[in-house]
N, C-alpha and C positions, 0 to 999 in steps of 0.2 A: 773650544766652545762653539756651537753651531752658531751659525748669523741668527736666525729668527730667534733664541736665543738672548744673543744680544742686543737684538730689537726691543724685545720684549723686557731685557733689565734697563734698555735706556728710556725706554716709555715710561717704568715706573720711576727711576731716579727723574726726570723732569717732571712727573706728575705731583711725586713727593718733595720737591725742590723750592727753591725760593726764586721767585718773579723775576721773567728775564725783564735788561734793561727798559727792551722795548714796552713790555706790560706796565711797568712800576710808572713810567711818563707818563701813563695814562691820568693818574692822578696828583694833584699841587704836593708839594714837601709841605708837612705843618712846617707850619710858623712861630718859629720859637723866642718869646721876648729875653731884653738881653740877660746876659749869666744864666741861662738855662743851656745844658746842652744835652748829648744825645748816646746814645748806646744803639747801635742797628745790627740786627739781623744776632738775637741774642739767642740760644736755643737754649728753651728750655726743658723740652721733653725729647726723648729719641725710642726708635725703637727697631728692629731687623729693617734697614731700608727705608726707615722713614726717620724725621726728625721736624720738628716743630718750633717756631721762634719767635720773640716779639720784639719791639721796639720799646726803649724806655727812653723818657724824656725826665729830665731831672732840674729840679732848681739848684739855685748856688747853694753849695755844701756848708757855708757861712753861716747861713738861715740857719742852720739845727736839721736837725731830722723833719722830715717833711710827710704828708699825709698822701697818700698813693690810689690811684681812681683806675685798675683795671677794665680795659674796655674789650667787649666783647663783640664783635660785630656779627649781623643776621643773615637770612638765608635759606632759610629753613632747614640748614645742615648740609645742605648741599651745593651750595654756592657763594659766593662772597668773600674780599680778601682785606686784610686789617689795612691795606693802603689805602681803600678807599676813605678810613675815617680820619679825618684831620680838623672836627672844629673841637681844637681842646682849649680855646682859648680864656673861656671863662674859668676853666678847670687852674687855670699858669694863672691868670690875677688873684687864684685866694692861695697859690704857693704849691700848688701837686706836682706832684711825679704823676706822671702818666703811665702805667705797662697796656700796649694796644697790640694783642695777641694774635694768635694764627691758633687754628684747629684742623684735628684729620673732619673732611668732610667727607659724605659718599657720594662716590662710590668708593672710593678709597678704603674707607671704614666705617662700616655700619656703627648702633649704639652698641655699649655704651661708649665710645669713642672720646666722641666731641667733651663727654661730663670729664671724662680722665684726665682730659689735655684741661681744661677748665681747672679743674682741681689742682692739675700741677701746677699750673701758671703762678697760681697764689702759695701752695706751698715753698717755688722756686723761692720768690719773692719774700717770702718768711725766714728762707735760707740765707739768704742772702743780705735781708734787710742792712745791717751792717756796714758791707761796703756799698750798697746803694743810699746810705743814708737816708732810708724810710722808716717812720714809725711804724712798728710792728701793730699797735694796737688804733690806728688811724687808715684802715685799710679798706676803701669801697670796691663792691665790684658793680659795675652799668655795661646792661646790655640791651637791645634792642628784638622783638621779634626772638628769632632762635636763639640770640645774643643775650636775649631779658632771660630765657629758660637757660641758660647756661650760668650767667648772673647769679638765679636765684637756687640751683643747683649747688655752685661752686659754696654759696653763702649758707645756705640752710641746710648743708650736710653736717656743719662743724667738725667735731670730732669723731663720725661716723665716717672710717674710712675704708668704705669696701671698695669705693672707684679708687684708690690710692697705689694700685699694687705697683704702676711705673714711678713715683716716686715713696718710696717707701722714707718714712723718720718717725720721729717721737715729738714734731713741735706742734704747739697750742694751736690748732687750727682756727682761726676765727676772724670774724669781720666784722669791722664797726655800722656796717650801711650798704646796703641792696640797692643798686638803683634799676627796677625793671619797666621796661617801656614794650608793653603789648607784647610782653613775651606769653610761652605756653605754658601754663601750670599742669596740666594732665594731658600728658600725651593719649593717653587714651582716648580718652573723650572727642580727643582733638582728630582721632583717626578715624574713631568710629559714629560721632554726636554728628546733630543736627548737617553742622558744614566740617561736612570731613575733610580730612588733609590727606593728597595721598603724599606729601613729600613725610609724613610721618610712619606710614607703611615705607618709606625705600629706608629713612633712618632707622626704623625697628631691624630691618633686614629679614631672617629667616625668624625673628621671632616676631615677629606684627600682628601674627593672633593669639601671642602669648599675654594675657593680658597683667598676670603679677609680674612679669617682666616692664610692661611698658609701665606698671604703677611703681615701681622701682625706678625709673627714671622720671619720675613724674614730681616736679617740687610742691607740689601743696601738699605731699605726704608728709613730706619731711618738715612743718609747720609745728612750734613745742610753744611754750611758755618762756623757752630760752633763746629762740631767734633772734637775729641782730633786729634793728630798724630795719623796714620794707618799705620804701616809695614806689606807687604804682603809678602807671599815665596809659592809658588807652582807650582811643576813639570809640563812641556810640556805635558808629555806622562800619564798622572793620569788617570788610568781608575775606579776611585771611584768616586771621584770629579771632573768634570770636571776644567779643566785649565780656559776656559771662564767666570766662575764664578768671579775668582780672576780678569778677565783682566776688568771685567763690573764695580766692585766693584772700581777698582782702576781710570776707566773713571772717574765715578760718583766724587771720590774724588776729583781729579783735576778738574772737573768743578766747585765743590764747592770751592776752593783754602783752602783745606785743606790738611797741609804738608803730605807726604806719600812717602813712599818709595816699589819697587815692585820689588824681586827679582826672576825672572825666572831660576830656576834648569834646562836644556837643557835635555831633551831624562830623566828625574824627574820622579819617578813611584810617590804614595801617600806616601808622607812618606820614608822611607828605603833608603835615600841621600846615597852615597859613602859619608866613613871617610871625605875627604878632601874636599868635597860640607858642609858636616856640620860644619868644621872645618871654611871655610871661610862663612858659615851663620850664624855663631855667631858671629865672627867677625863686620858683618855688624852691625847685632842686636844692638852691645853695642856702634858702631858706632853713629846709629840713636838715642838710649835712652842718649848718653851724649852727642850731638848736640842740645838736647830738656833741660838738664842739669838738668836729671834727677838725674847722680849720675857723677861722680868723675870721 
Protein backbone atom coordinates (compact mmCIF):
# COMPACT_ATOMS: atom_id res chain seq x y z
CA UNK A 1 0.00 0.00 0.00
CA UNK A 2 1.52 3.43 -0.94
CA UNK A 3 2.38 5.88 2.08
CA UNK A 4 0.08 8.71 1.01
CA UNK A 5 -2.28 5.96 0.99
CA UNK A 6 -1.88 5.26 4.45
CA UNK A 7 -1.89 8.71 5.30
CA UNK A 8 -4.80 9.30 4.04
CA UNK A 9 -6.73 5.81 5.89
CA UNK A 10 -5.01 7.17 8.98
CA UNK A 11 -6.57 10.59 8.64
CA UNK A 12 -9.89 9.22 8.28
CA UNK A 13 -9.62 6.44 11.18
CA UNK A 14 -8.62 9.39 13.62
CA UNK A 15 -11.19 11.73 12.07
CA UNK A 16 -13.86 8.99 12.55
CA UNK A 17 -12.47 7.90 15.93
CA UNK A 18 -13.14 8.45 19.49
CA UNK A 19 -11.31 11.58 21.50
CA UNK A 20 -7.90 11.20 22.06
CA UNK A 21 -6.94 11.36 25.91
CA UNK A 22 -5.66 14.58 25.57
CA UNK A 23 -9.15 16.14 23.99
CA UNK A 24 -11.64 14.21 26.27
CA UNK A 25 -9.56 16.30 29.56
CA UNK A 26 -10.72 19.12 28.03
CA UNK A 27 -13.83 18.55 29.56
CA UNK A 28 -15.01 17.61 33.69
CA UNK A 29 -16.29 13.73 33.95
CA UNK A 30 -20.25 14.02 34.74
CA UNK A 31 -20.78 13.57 37.95
CA UNK A 32 -22.60 10.65 39.02
CA UNK A 33 -24.71 10.43 42.28
CA UNK A 34 -24.19 7.31 44.27
CA UNK A 35 -25.36 3.67 42.68
CA UNK A 36 -25.41 5.16 39.35
CA UNK A 37 -22.92 3.88 37.05
CA UNK A 38 -21.56 4.20 33.57
CA UNK A 39 -21.26 2.38 30.25
CA UNK A 40 -18.48 4.51 27.91
CA UNK A 41 -17.51 4.57 24.55
CA UNK A 42 -20.77 2.30 23.61
CA UNK A 43 -21.18 2.09 19.67
CA UNK A 44 -24.02 2.23 18.43
CA UNK A 45 -24.10 2.85 14.72
CA UNK A 46 -21.16 1.65 12.38
CA UNK A 47 -20.51 1.99 8.99
CA UNK A 48 -17.34 1.17 6.13
CA UNK A 49 -14.67 3.16 8.45
CA UNK A 50 -16.74 5.01 10.57
CA UNK A 51 -18.59 3.99 13.79
CA UNK A 52 -20.43 6.10 16.18
CA UNK A 53 -20.87 5.91 20.27
CA UNK A 54 -22.39 7.07 23.25
CA UNK A 55 -22.18 7.02 26.77
CA UNK A 56 -24.83 5.80 29.15
CA UNK A 57 -25.31 6.61 32.63
CA UNK A 58 -27.76 4.38 34.49
CA UNK A 59 -29.41 4.29 37.84
CA UNK A 60 -29.35 1.31 40.31
CA UNK A 61 -30.89 -1.59 38.64
CA UNK A 62 -33.01 -2.06 42.02
CA UNK A 63 -35.15 1.07 41.16
CA UNK A 64 -37.02 -0.94 38.34
CA UNK A 65 -36.67 0.24 34.93
CA UNK A 66 -35.87 3.66 34.70
CA UNK A 67 -37.02 6.60 32.17
CA UNK A 68 -34.01 7.53 29.69
CA UNK A 69 -33.36 11.37 28.36
CA UNK A 70 -31.16 10.97 25.23
CA UNK A 71 -29.06 14.10 24.72
CA UNK A 72 -28.05 15.36 21.74
CA UNK A 73 -25.72 18.02 21.61
CA UNK A 74 -25.38 21.18 18.84
CA UNK A 75 -23.22 22.68 16.33
CA UNK A 76 -24.84 23.21 13.49
CA UNK A 77 -23.78 19.63 12.33
CA UNK A 78 -20.49 20.42 12.10
CA UNK A 79 -18.92 20.78 15.13
CA UNK A 80 -19.23 19.77 18.77
CA UNK A 81 -18.58 16.68 20.87
CA UNK A 82 -21.16 14.65 23.42
CA UNK A 83 -18.06 15.36 26.13
CA UNK A 84 -18.74 18.66 26.30
CA UNK A 85 -22.22 17.98 27.83
CA UNK A 86 -22.26 17.00 31.42
CA UNK A 87 -25.04 18.90 33.53
CA UNK A 88 -27.28 15.83 33.75
CA UNK A 89 -27.72 16.42 37.19
CA UNK A 90 -31.21 17.21 37.57
CA UNK A 91 -31.98 14.50 34.99
CA UNK A 92 -30.15 11.58 37.97
CA UNK A 93 -32.42 13.42 40.93
CA UNK A 94 -35.78 12.28 39.31
CA UNK A 95 -33.93 8.65 38.46
CA UNK A 96 -32.85 8.72 34.27
CA UNK A 97 -30.47 6.94 32.48
CA UNK A 98 -28.93 9.27 30.52
CA UNK A 99 -27.68 8.14 26.46
CA UNK A 100 -25.27 11.41 25.52
CA UNK A 101 -24.51 10.57 21.82
CA UNK A 102 -22.01 11.25 19.13
CA UNK A 103 -22.95 11.95 15.46
CA UNK A 104 -21.17 11.84 11.85
CA UNK A 105 -20.86 15.61 11.38
CA UNK A 106 -19.49 17.40 8.16
CA UNK A 107 -17.43 17.23 6.65
CA UNK A 108 -17.26 13.83 7.31
CA UNK A 109 -20.97 13.31 6.21
CA UNK A 110 -23.22 15.38 4.66
CA UNK A 111 -27.35 15.00 5.44
CA UNK A 112 -29.10 13.00 5.91
CA UNK A 113 -26.28 11.80 8.13
CA UNK A 114 -26.58 13.24 11.48
CA UNK A 115 -30.98 12.23 11.34
CA UNK A 116 -29.58 8.31 10.72
CA UNK A 117 -27.23 8.23 13.64
CA UNK A 118 -30.13 10.22 15.72
CA UNK A 119 -32.47 7.58 14.82
CA UNK A 120 -30.23 4.91 15.53
CA UNK A 121 -29.29 5.94 18.97
CA UNK A 122 -32.86 5.55 19.94
CA UNK A 123 -33.71 2.49 18.07
CA UNK A 124 -30.25 0.98 19.69
CA UNK A 125 -31.67 1.85 22.97
CA UNK A 126 -35.20 0.14 22.15
CA UNK A 127 -32.97 -2.93 21.45
CA UNK A 128 -31.58 -2.98 24.08
CA UNK A 129 -33.88 -1.56 26.67
CA UNK A 130 -33.75 -4.98 28.51
CA UNK A 131 -30.44 -5.29 29.63
CA UNK A 132 -30.09 -1.59 30.05
CA UNK A 133 -32.98 -1.58 32.31
CA UNK A 134 -34.91 1.34 30.63
CA UNK A 135 -38.46 1.70 30.16
CA UNK A 136 -39.22 1.31 26.57
CA UNK A 137 -42.22 3.62 26.69
CA UNK A 138 -40.50 6.40 29.08
CA UNK A 139 -38.19 7.59 26.43
CA UNK A 140 -37.15 11.52 25.99
CA UNK A 141 -35.10 12.77 23.34
CA UNK A 142 -33.22 16.81 24.31
CA UNK A 143 -31.35 18.67 22.07
CA UNK A 144 -29.95 21.82 21.65
CA UNK A 145 -29.58 24.14 18.54
CA UNK A 146 -28.59 21.31 15.69
CA UNK A 147 -29.19 19.02 18.84
CA UNK A 148 -33.06 20.25 19.22
CA UNK A 149 -33.39 19.58 15.12
CA UNK A 150 -32.05 16.07 15.71
CA UNK A 151 -34.26 15.85 18.94
CA UNK A 152 -37.21 16.55 17.18
CA UNK A 153 -36.27 14.56 13.89
CA UNK A 154 -35.34 11.40 15.84
CA UNK A 155 -39.04 12.05 17.90
CA UNK A 156 -41.51 13.01 15.19
CA UNK A 157 -40.53 10.56 12.59
CA UNK A 158 -42.08 7.58 14.60
CA UNK A 159 -42.62 4.79 12.73
CA UNK A 160 -41.55 6.51 9.47
CA UNK A 161 -38.50 4.76 8.83
CA UNK A 162 -36.74 5.90 5.75
CA UNK A 163 -33.62 7.34 7.67
CA UNK A 164 -33.40 3.71 9.36
CA UNK A 165 -31.71 1.73 6.70
CA UNK A 166 -28.26 1.40 9.09
CA UNK A 167 -30.24 -0.02 11.75
CA UNK A 168 -32.93 -1.85 10.26
CA UNK A 169 -35.83 -3.93 12.82
CA UNK A 170 -39.43 -4.12 13.34
CA UNK A 171 -39.61 -2.22 17.04
CA UNK A 172 -42.40 0.27 18.08
CA UNK A 173 -40.44 3.40 17.32
CA UNK A 174 -41.60 6.00 19.71
CA UNK A 175 -41.03 8.69 22.30
CA UNK A 176 -42.84 9.78 25.34
CA UNK A 177 -41.33 13.62 25.08
CA UNK A 178 -39.17 15.98 22.73
CA UNK A 179 -37.31 18.28 24.54
CA UNK A 180 -36.02 20.97 21.86
CA UNK A 181 -34.21 24.11 22.71
CA UNK A 182 -33.65 26.66 19.76
CA UNK A 183 -33.23 23.91 17.58
CA UNK A 184 -34.16 24.12 13.38
CA UNK A 185 -37.49 23.17 12.23
CA UNK A 186 -37.11 23.90 8.47
CA UNK A 187 -33.90 23.57 7.12
CA UNK A 188 -34.85 25.37 4.49
CA UNK A 189 -35.92 28.36 5.52
CA UNK A 190 -33.22 28.31 7.71
CA UNK A 191 -30.71 28.23 4.43
CA UNK A 192 -32.37 30.38 2.45
CA UNK A 193 -34.97 33.00 4.84
CA UNK A 194 -34.44 36.13 6.09
CA UNK A 195 -30.92 34.95 8.40
CA UNK A 196 -29.64 32.42 6.41
CA UNK A 197 -27.32 29.76 7.64
CA UNK A 198 -24.58 28.75 5.61
CA UNK A 199 -23.57 25.92 7.91
CA UNK A 200 -26.96 24.59 6.56
CA UNK A 201 -25.76 24.75 2.70
CA UNK A 202 -22.35 22.53 3.86
CA UNK A 203 -24.95 20.05 5.87
CA UNK A 204 -27.28 19.75 2.67
CA UNK A 205 -24.01 18.97 0.84
CA UNK A 206 -24.54 18.64 -2.96
CA UNK A 207 -28.17 18.84 -2.34
CA UNK A 208 -28.59 22.61 -0.84
CA UNK A 209 -30.61 23.70 -3.68
CA UNK A 210 -32.63 20.71 -3.50
CA UNK A 211 -35.28 21.97 -1.83
CA UNK A 212 -37.89 18.69 -1.23
CA UNK A 213 -34.72 17.21 0.03
CA UNK A 214 -34.01 19.77 2.59
CA UNK A 215 -37.99 19.59 3.55
CA UNK A 216 -37.42 15.86 3.99
CA UNK A 217 -35.09 16.63 6.78
CA UNK A 218 -36.88 19.33 8.01
CA UNK A 219 -39.06 18.38 11.45
CA UNK A 220 -42.08 20.63 11.25
CA UNK A 221 -42.99 18.33 8.24
CA UNK A 222 -43.28 15.62 10.05
CA UNK A 223 -45.75 17.28 12.70
CA UNK A 224 -49.50 14.76 12.80
CA UNK A 225 -52.14 14.62 15.52
CA UNK A 226 -49.89 11.67 16.76
CA UNK A 227 -46.69 13.43 17.96
CA UNK A 228 -45.28 12.66 21.17
CA UNK A 229 -45.29 15.97 23.71
CA UNK A 230 -42.99 18.85 22.30
CA UNK A 231 -41.25 21.31 24.78
CA UNK A 232 -39.98 24.20 23.10
CA UNK A 233 -37.45 27.10 24.68
CA UNK A 234 -35.89 29.84 22.36
CA UNK A 235 -34.75 33.29 22.81
CA UNK A 236 -36.45 36.40 21.27
CA UNK A 237 -33.19 37.93 20.22
CA UNK A 238 -31.36 34.45 18.50
CA UNK A 239 -29.29 35.61 15.82
CA UNK A 240 -28.42 31.92 14.84
CA UNK A 241 -31.69 30.66 14.83
CA UNK A 242 -34.27 32.42 14.16
CA UNK A 243 -36.95 32.68 17.08
CA UNK A 244 -39.85 32.17 14.27
CA UNK A 245 -38.70 28.86 13.60
CA UNK A 246 -39.79 27.84 17.18
CA UNK A 247 -43.02 30.09 16.97
CA UNK A 248 -44.12 27.98 13.30
CA UNK A 249 -43.18 24.67 14.97
CA UNK A 250 -45.25 25.38 17.93
CA UNK A 251 -48.48 26.72 15.51
CA UNK A 252 -48.31 23.62 13.60
CA UNK A 253 -48.43 21.69 17.16
CA UNK A 254 -51.32 23.10 18.45
CA UNK A 255 -53.22 22.69 15.28
CA UNK A 256 -52.39 19.26 15.50
CA UNK A 257 -53.64 19.14 19.27
CA UNK A 258 -50.53 17.85 20.34
CA UNK A 259 -49.62 18.66 24.01
CA UNK A 260 -46.72 21.25 23.85
CA UNK A 261 -45.39 23.73 25.91
CA UNK A 262 -43.38 26.96 24.52
CA UNK A 263 -41.04 28.81 26.51
CA UNK A 264 -39.96 32.22 25.26
CA UNK A 265 -36.41 33.65 27.00
CA UNK A 266 -37.34 37.56 26.63
CA UNK A 267 -34.24 39.71 24.93
CA UNK A 268 -32.70 35.14 24.73
CA UNK A 269 -29.37 35.23 22.69
CA UNK A 270 -28.88 31.22 21.19
CA UNK A 271 -28.23 29.69 24.02
CA UNK A 272 -26.06 31.37 26.84
CA UNK A 273 -29.59 32.13 29.22
CA UNK A 274 -28.62 34.07 32.49
CA UNK A 275 -28.09 31.69 35.60
CA UNK A 276 -31.63 32.22 36.81
CA UNK A 277 -33.49 31.89 33.11
CA UNK A 278 -31.86 28.43 33.27
CA UNK A 279 -32.55 27.82 36.63
CA UNK A 280 -36.22 28.42 35.98
CA UNK A 281 -36.01 26.33 32.41
CA UNK A 282 -35.38 23.47 34.02
CA UNK A 283 -37.77 23.78 36.33
CA UNK A 284 -40.42 23.83 33.69
CA UNK A 285 -38.63 21.01 31.88
CA UNK A 286 -39.39 18.62 34.75
CA UNK A 287 -42.66 20.33 35.23
CA UNK A 288 -43.78 19.15 31.63
CA UNK A 289 -41.85 15.59 31.60
CA UNK A 290 -43.95 14.65 35.14
CA UNK A 291 -47.24 16.12 33.90
CA UNK A 292 -46.69 13.36 30.97
CA UNK A 293 -45.60 10.94 34.21
CA UNK A 294 -42.64 10.30 32.72
CA UNK A 295 -40.85 10.18 35.97
CA UNK A 296 -41.65 10.81 39.72
Amino acid sequence: MKQSTLVALFSVLLFCGTLSAQDSAKYKPVALPDGYTSKMEVVYTNGSGWEKAMDIYLPPAANGASPVVINIHGGGWNHGERQSQTGFSTFFKMGFAVANISYRLTPEATAPAAVEDARCALIYLIKNAKALNIDVNKIVVMGGSAGGHLALMAGLLGNDRRFDGNCPGKEDIKVAAIIDKYGITDVWDWGHGPVSSKSAGRWLGDKAADQQFATSVSPINYVSKNSPPVFIVHGDADPVVPYQQSVDLHKKLVEAGVKTEFVTVKNGQHGKFPAEENSALNKKIMAFIKALRIAK
